[in-house]
C-alpha positions as CSV (number, residue, x, y, z in Angstrom):
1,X,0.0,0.0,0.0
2,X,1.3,3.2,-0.9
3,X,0.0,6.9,0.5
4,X,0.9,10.5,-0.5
5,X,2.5,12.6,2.4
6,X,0.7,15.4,3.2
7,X,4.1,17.7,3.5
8,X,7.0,16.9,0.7
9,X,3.6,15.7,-1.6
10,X,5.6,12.8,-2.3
11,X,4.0,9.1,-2.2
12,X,5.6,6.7,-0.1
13,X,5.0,3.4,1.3
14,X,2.4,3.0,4.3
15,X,5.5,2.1,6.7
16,X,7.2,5.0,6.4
17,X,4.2,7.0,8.6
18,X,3.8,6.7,11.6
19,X,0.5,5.3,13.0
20,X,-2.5,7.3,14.8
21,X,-3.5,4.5,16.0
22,X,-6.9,1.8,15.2
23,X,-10.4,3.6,14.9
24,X,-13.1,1.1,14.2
25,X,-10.8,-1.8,14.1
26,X,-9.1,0.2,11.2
27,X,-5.2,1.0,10.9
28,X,-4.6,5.0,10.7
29,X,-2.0,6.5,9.8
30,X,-0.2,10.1,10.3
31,X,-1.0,12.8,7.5
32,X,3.1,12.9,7.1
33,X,5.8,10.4,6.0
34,X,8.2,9.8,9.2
35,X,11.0,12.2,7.8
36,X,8.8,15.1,7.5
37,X,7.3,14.9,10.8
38,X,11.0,14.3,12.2
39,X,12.0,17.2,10.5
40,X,9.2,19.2,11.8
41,X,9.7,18.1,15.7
42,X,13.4,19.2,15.1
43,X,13.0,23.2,13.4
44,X,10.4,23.1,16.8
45,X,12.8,21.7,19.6
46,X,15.6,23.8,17.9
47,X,13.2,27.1,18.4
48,X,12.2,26.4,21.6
49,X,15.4,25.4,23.2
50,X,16.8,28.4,21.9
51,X,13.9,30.7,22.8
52,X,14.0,29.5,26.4
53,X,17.7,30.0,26.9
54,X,18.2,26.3,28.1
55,X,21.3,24.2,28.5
56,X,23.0,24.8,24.9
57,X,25.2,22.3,23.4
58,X,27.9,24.4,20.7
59,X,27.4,21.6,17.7
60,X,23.3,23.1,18.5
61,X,24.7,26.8,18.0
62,X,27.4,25.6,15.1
63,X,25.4,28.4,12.5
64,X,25.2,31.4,14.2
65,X,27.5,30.8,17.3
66,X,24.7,32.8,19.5
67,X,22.4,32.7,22.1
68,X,19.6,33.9,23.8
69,X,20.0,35.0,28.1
70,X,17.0,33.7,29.8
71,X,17.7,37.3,32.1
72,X,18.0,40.3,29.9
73,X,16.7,38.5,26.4
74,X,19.0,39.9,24.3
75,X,21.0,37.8,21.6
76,X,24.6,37.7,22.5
77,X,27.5,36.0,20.7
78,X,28.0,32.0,22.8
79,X,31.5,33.6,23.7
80,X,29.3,35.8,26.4
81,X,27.9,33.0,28.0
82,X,29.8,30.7,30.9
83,X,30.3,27.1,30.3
84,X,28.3,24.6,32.9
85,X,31.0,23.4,34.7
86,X,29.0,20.2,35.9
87,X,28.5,18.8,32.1
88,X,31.4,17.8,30.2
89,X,29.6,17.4,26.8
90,X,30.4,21.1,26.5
91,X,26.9,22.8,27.2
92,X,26.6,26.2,27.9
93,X,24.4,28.4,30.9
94,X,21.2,30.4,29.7
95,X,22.2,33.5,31.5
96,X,25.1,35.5,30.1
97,X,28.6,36.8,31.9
98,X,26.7,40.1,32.1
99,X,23.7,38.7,34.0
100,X,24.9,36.7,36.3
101,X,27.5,39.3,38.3
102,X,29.0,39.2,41.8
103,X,25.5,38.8,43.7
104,X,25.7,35.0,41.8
105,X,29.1,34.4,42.3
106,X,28.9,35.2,45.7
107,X,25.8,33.0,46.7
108,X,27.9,30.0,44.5
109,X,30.5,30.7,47.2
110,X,28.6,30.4,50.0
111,X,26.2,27.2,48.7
112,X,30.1,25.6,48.0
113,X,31.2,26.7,51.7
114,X,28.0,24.9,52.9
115,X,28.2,22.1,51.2
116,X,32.0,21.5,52.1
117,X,31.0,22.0,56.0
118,X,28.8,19.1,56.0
119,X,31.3,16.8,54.1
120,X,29.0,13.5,53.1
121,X,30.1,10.0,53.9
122,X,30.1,9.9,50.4
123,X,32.9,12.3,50.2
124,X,34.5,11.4,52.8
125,X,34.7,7.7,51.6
126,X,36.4,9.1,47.7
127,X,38.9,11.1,50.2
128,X,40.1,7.7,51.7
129,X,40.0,6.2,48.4
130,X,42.3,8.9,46.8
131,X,44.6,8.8,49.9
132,X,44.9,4.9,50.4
133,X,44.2,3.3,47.5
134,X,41.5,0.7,49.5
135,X,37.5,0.4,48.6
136,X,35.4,2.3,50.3
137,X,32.8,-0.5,51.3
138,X,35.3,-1.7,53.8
139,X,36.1,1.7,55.7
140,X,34.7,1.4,59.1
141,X,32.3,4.3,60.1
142,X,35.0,5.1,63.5
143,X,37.4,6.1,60.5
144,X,34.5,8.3,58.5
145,X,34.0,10.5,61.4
146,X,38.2,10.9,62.1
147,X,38.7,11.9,58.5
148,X,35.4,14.5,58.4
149,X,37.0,16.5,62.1
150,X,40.0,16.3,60.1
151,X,38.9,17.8,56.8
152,X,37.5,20.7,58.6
153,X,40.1,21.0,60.6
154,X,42.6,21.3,57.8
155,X,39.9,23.5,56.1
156,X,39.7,26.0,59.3
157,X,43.4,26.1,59.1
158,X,43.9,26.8,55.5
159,X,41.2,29.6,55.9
160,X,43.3,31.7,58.5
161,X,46.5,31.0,56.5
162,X,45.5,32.5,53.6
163,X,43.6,35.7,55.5
């Protein structure tokens, strides 16, 4: 069976569309062939990822090399945007140099300050790792508390050296 694809007006096979499902115990099928409804679903994605000034990978931006800040709105070249330092494929943040300023950087500082004063077992275990060498699924929990009083203490220590 062969149909005519509502989009590139070209007629195709029935397998290359994709199904709409059974009405009346009848096979339906989509009005477009599978490539032109791909095609479609990609020019949309591509306009809405760049309209909401998402997590932007550079083979995305290849043509233009710019992007969008979800802050100020304005179209700015990618070089003005940081990259996300916890992705290594290479994506870049949705709010530009510009935007994010001091106040952010600051606040980064003191979330990472926080977070290093509680010091997870789960950090605490890749520490002994690093150091010894052993697996962590055989580090007694005596030896997870030593290692946390000494992290901070060599923390608190570094602190007032480098003031």
């Amino acid at each position: 069976m062969k149909k005519i694809c509502k989009t590139c007006k070209i007629e195709k096979l029935i397998n290359l569309f994709n199904t709409n499902g059974n009405r009346y115990g009848k096979q339906e099928y989509r009005p477009s062939c599978k490539d032109c409804s791909n095609a479609k679903s990609r020019a949309y994605q591509k306009s809405r990822y760049i309209s909401k000034g998402g997590r932007w990978n550079p083979e995305f931006l290849k043509e233009d090399g710019k992007g969008r800040c979800k802050k100020c709105n304005t179209v700015k070249s990618i070089d003005n945007f940081p990259k996300r330092y916890s992705d290594q494929k290479g994506y870049y943040r949705g709010t530009c140099k510009e935007c994010i300023g001091p106040d952010e950087r600051k606040r980064q500082r003191i979330i990472g300050q926080r977070n290093r004063d509680t010091y997870s077992d789960r950090y605490v275990k890749a520490q002994f790792v690093s150091d010894l060498g052993i697996s962590s699924k055989i580090v007694p929990e005596e030896y997870i508390e030593l290692t946390r009083k000494s992290l901070k203490m060599y923390r608190i220590v570094k602190s007032k050296i480098n003031k």
